[in-house]
N, C-alpha and C positions, 0 to 999 in steps of 0.2 A: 504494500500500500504506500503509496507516496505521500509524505508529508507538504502540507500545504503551507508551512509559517512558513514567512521570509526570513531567509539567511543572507547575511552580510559577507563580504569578501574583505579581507586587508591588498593589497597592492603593494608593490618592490618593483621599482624597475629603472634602470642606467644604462647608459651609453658613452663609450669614450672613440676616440678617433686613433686609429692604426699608427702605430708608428712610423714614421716617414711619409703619410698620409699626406696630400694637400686638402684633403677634406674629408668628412665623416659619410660615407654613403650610407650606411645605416638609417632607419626612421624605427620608431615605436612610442605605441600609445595603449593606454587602459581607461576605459569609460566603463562607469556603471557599477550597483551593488548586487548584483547577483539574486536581487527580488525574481519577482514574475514581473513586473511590469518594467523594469530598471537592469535588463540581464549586467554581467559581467563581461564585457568584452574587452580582448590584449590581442596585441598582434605586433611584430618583428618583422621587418622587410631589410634586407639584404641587397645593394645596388649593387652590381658588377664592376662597378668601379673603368675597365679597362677603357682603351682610346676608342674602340668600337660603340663602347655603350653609354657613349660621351655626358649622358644626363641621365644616369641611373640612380643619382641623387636624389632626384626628383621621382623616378620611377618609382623609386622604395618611398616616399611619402605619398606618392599614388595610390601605391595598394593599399597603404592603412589605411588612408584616407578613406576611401575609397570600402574596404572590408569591412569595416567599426558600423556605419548605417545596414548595411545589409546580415553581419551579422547580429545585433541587436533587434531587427526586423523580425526576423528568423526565432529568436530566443522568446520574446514575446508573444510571437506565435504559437509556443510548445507551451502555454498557459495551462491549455486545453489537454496536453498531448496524453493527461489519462483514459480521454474515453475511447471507448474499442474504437482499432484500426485508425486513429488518429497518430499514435507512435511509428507504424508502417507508415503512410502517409509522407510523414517528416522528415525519416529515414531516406525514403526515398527520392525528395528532394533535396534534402541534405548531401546525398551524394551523388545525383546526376544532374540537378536542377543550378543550385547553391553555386560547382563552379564555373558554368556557364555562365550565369548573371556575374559574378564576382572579376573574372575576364574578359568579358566583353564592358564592365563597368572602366576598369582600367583603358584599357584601348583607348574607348573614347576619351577620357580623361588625357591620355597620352598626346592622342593626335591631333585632340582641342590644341594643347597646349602648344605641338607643334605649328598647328597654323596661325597661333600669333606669336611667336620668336620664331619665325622661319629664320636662316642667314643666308647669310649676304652671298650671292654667288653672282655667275656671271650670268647673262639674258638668254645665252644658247643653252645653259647647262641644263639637262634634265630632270625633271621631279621625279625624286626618289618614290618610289611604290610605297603603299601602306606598312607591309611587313620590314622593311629597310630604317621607314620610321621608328617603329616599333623596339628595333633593336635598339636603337639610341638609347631609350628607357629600362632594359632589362635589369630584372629585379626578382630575387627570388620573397617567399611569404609563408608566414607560420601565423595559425592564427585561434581563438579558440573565442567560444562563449559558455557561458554558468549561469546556471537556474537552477529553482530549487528543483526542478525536475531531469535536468539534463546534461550534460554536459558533451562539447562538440570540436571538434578540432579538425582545421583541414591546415595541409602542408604541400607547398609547391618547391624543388627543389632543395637545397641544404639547411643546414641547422639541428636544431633539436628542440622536441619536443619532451620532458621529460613528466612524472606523476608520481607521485609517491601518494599511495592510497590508505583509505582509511586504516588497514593494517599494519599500517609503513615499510609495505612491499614497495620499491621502487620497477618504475617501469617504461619503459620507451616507447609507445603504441606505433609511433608513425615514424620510426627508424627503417631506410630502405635494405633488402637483402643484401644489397649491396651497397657498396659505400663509392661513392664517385671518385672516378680517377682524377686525379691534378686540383685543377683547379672547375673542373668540366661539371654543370648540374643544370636541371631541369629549369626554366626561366616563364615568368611570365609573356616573356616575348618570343615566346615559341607558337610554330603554326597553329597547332591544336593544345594550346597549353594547357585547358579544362582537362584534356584526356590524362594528363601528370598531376594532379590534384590527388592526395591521399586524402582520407578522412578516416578521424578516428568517432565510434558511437558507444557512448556509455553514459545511456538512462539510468538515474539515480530513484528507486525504488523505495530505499531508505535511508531519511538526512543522513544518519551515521554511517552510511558507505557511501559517502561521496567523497570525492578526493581530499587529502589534506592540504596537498604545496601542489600547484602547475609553474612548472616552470619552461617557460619560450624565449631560447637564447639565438640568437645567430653563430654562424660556424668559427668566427672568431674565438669564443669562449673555447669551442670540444678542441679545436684542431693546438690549442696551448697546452695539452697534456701530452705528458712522453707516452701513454700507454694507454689502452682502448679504455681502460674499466677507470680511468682518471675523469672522466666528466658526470661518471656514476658517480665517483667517490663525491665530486664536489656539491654534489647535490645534497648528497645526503648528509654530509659536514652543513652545508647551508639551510637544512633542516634541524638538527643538531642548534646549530647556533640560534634557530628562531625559538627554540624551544627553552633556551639556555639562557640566552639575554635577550628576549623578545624583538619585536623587529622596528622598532627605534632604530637600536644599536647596529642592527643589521644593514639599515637605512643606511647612517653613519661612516660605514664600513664596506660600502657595495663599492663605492666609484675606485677606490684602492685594491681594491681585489679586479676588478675589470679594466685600471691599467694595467695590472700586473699580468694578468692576461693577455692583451694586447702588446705587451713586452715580447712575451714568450712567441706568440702566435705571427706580429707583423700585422693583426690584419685588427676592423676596427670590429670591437665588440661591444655585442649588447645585451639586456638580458630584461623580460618582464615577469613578474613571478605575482601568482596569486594564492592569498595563506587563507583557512577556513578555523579560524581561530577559537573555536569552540571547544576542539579537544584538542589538549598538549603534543605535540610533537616529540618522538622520543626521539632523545638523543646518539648522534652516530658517528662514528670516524673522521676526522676530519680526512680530505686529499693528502696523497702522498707528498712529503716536502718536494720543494720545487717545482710546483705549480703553484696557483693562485689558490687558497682554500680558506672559508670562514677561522676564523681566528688568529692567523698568523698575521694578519697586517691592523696594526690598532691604531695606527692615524686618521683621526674621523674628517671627512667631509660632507658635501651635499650631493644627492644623487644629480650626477650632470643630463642636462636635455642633451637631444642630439644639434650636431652644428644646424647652425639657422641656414636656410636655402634662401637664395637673393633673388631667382627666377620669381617670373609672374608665376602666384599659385590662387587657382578658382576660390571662390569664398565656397562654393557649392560642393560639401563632401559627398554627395552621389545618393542615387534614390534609393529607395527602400526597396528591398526583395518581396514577391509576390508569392504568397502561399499559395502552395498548388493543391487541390485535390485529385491526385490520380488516382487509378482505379488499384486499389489495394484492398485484401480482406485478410482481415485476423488480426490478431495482435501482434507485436514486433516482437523478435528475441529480445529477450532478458536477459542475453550475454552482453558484455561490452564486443564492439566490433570494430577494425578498423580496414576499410574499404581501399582499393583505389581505383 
């Protein structure tokens, strides 16, 4: 039986800029308390940075931009999502519907943005095609929304996804089989890039098995560990310490742990994390020495925003996603699932 009180979320989240960086490609944002009417929504976008994807600054505050209205849309729709076949229903926009709109939201955003900074070329020279556009903006997106009935996550190339649940089993739902070679991952500016959309589904049944910590970092963070189970361990130290010295302290202590990442890594990192503060968090290992890990760094700061972008950016963050009713019958698993 799903519990109907509203639950509250706490929020964590910073960004710093890559060493040797001329700017932060990275964006991230958290709207909302995790009611039914008010969902919880975070999300992390990832610019590509290179000479090809010359405004992927801008592309990665596209998609939040851009992801935050529709998934909020979305979460307030699963108000209802107890009565039969309304859970299937959601499911199944949720992961065929959800990142079409979310894709073709960006696009336009993109190609808006392009037709007013076109530059300057010569009168003969040719207009680049739509998808050549598009490249300029590449941008990868992690993103998730919280209800008291739901919880939802979709990921389009790198990063991580991480969840440490009501048991404080830790867990990575939307980690791919494989891990991308080099530098190479799935991009919003890809032809069919809805078809690369993961999504994770786990309907929350009972308040007290829903997650405790969601934590959605960019690949800056995992790839600063010498060793695969090093971005587990930090998690779970980062759980640890909220549990330890509550998440003030944590607050204080985020921007110095994600230089110190961005140290290790070269690249720029960021992290937004959602805590469900009701029940204590046990405490766990911190990371192995020489990574970034809760409690080794005690020089407090303020969690940093990400660098400010100078380009024209729309005041308009993008429409609301359209509840679909297709034709579905029965009730949805009561597993967690995650899709792609």
């Amino acid at each position: 039986m799903v519990t109907l009180g509203v639950r509250r979320w706490e929020t964590l989240a910073g960004s710093v800029q890559g060493v040797g960086k001329r700017r932060n490609q990275d964006w991230f944002d958290c709207r909302g308390t995790g009611s039914g009417d008010d969902p919880l929504v975070l999300a992390v976008a990832d610019g590509h940075g290179s000479a090809v994807h010359a405004r992927s600054a801008l592309g990665a505050r596209f998609a939040v931009d851009r992801f935050l209205p529709l998934a909020a849309s979305f979460g307030r729709a699963a108000h209802d999502c107890h009565e039969p076949g309304r859970l299937t229903r959601l499911m199944t926009y949720a992961r065929d519907d959800f990142p079409r709109a979310l894709v073709h939201e960006w696009r336009q955003e993109a190609l808006g943005h392009w037709d007013r900074n076109r530059p300057v070329v010569e009168e003969a020279a040719r207009e680049p095609r739509p998808q050549e556009k598009l490249v300029l903006y590449g941008t990868t997106l992690i993103g998730a929304v919280l209800t008291p009935w739901l919880f939802v996550a979709w990921q389009i190339g790198d990063g991580d996804l991480a969840v440490v649940e009501h048991d404080g089993t830790l867990s990575r739902p939307l980690a791919p089989a494989e891990e991308d070679l080099g530098d190479e991952t799935e991009s919003l500016c890809g032809r069919e890039a809805w078809l690369s959309v993961r999504m994770h589904w786990a309907p929350v049944f009972e308040e007290a098995r829903a997650p405790r910590l969601v934590v959605l970092s960019t690949d800056g963070l995992s790839k600063s560990f010498a060793s695969g189970d090093g971005y587990g361990e930090f998690v779970r130290g980062l759980a640890g310490r909220l549990a330890e010295k509550g998440l003030a302290d944590v607050r204080e202590t985020l921007p110095d742990w994600l230089a110190q990442a961005s140290r290790y890594s070269g690249d720029d990192t960021t992290l937004a994390a959602a805590l469900r503060p009701e029940t204590p968090l046990p405490a766990e290992a911190p990371a192995p020495s020489g990574t970034p890990a809760p409690g080794e760094v005690s020089a407090p700061g303020e969690v940093p925003a990400p660098a400010e972008v100078s380009e024209e950016i729309p005041a308009d963050a993008g429409a609301a996603a359209e509840r679909t009713d297709g034709e579905a019958d029965g009730d949805a698993d009561m597993e967690r699932k995650t899709e792609t």
